[in-house]
C-alpha angles and dihedrals in degrees: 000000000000124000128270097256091046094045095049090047091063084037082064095032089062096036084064100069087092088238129124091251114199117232095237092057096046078055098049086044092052105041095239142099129271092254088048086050089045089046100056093037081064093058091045090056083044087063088047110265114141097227104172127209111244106221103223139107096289106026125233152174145267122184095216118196111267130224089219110055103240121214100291107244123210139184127213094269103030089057090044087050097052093042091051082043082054093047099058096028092110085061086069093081086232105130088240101110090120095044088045101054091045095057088038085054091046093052102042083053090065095035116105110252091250097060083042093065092056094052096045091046079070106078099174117171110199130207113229096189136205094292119072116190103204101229091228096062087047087047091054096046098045086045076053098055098040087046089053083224119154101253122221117205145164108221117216106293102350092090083187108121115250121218116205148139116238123217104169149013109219124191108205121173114324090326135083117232130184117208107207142164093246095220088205096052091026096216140092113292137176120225131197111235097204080055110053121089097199114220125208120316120265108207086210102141116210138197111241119247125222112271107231109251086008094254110097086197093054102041083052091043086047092046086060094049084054091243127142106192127033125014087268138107102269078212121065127161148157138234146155119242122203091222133091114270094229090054091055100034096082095059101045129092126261094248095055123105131222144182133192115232095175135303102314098021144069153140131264126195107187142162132217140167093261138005095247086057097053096045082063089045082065101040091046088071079069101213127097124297141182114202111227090185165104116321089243098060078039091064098030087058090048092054079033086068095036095063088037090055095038085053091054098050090053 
């Protein structure tokens, strides 16, 4: 069995799920009996967490928010998790990297030193890139989108207010988008984060609408692959390139498909926006090709050479 403080803190661990939890199953979690799991909620409650008793047939408990911040509890992997969650924060895009570093710094300081190992034998160095998203700005918007409130916004240099209501806060790449009903276009839009001066709050209450598809990632990740349906590339096409597989697979994206015919030959099944983007995808491996399909790469390669020609004349 193990000891009372370990034994409180995946009490809490569990508690945390955010779930009415029986008496009988924490026991059974925990290995104990159901006066061992009241005792120790009692000493939770004793360090300040609000855990509540559930009426019914068997009992339970509910870990309910506090208005005192209790000592904050973690277990191994919870507190690797946050430091790792620390280290890359600046990736995010959000413009946090000092903030970061200073609370990564505070928790590996209390950390013992063999989960500090484990934290310090990850050296990540993070981009942070060329777009900074001010936390307070991501913090409005998502406060926004979790209060169901219509959100005004100028949006970079088009100092004219937008009306829209937000639905979700998607993080994409380095970069913070809000997908929102634009009230004034009255249709699904994408927003920059990094972009958007909030203005003062509204305090209109709206009624969700139903996200395309239901998955606000993959309806933004869809809108930047120009398609307007399903999270895939509306362009897909064919073609054999005259080039090892192993010399093109490394510059190719992770969606694309290909196949190995022989040493100096293979196959290549990609998407793209357009066709005659995707006529240029293939050009841009800059060896030979032969499309295999469909008609419309066919034509877009064929228009692809004559501009090409027609450049190089002039």
């Amino acid at each position: 069995m193990a000891g009372p403080s370990s034994r409180m803190l995946a009490l809490l661990s569990l508690l945390q799920v955010h779930r009415d939890w029986p008496g009988d199953e924490l026991a059974g979690r925990l290995e104990v009996s159901p006066r061992t799991v009241r005792r120790d909620v009692d000493r939770l409650r004793g360090l300040g967490y609000r855990v509540e008793s559930l009426r019914g047939p068997a009992g339970g408990y509910r870990l309910a928010a506090g208005s005192d911040l209790p000592p904050l509890l973690f277990d191994d992997d919870q507190a690797v998790a946050i430091a790792l969650a620390l280290a890359v924060a600046p990736a995010s895009g959000a413009d946090i990297a000092e903030s970061a570093a200073r609370a990564l710094a505070t928790v590996r300081q209390v950390m013992p030193s063999r989960l500090r190992s484990r934290v310090d034998a990850v050296q990540a160095v993070t981009a942070t890139g060329s777009v900074r998203t001010d936390p307070d700005v991501l913090v409005a918007v998502s406060e926004a989108v979790h209060l169901r409130e219509v959100l005004r916004f100028g949006y970079g240099d088009d100092e004219r207010p937008h009306r829209v209501e937000p639905h979700a806060v998607v993080a994409r790449n380095g970069r913070w988008y809000l997908l929102d009903w634009d009230l004034d276009r009255e249709d699904w839009r994408t927003h920059r984060v990094d972009r958007i001066s909030p203005r003062m709050r509204t305090r209109v209450a709206f009624v969700p609408r139903p996200v395309p598809g239901g998955d606000p990632v993959a309806f933004v990740s869809a809108r930047f692959k120009g398609s307007t349906g399903g999270d895939v590339w509306p362009c897909v096409g064919t073609a054999v390139l005259e080039v090892a597989a192993q010399t093109v697979a490394p510059y190719l994206p992770a969606d694309a498909e290909l196949e190995s015919l022989g040493p100096a030959r293979c196959r290549l099944t990609r998407g793209s926006w357009s066709w005659e983007g995707l006529a240029a995808a293939f050009a841009a491996a800059a060896v030979d090709f032969t499309v295999e399909g469909p008609d419309e790469l066919r034509e877009a390669t064929a228009a692809l050479a004559r501009r090409l020609r027609g450049a190089s004349a002039r």
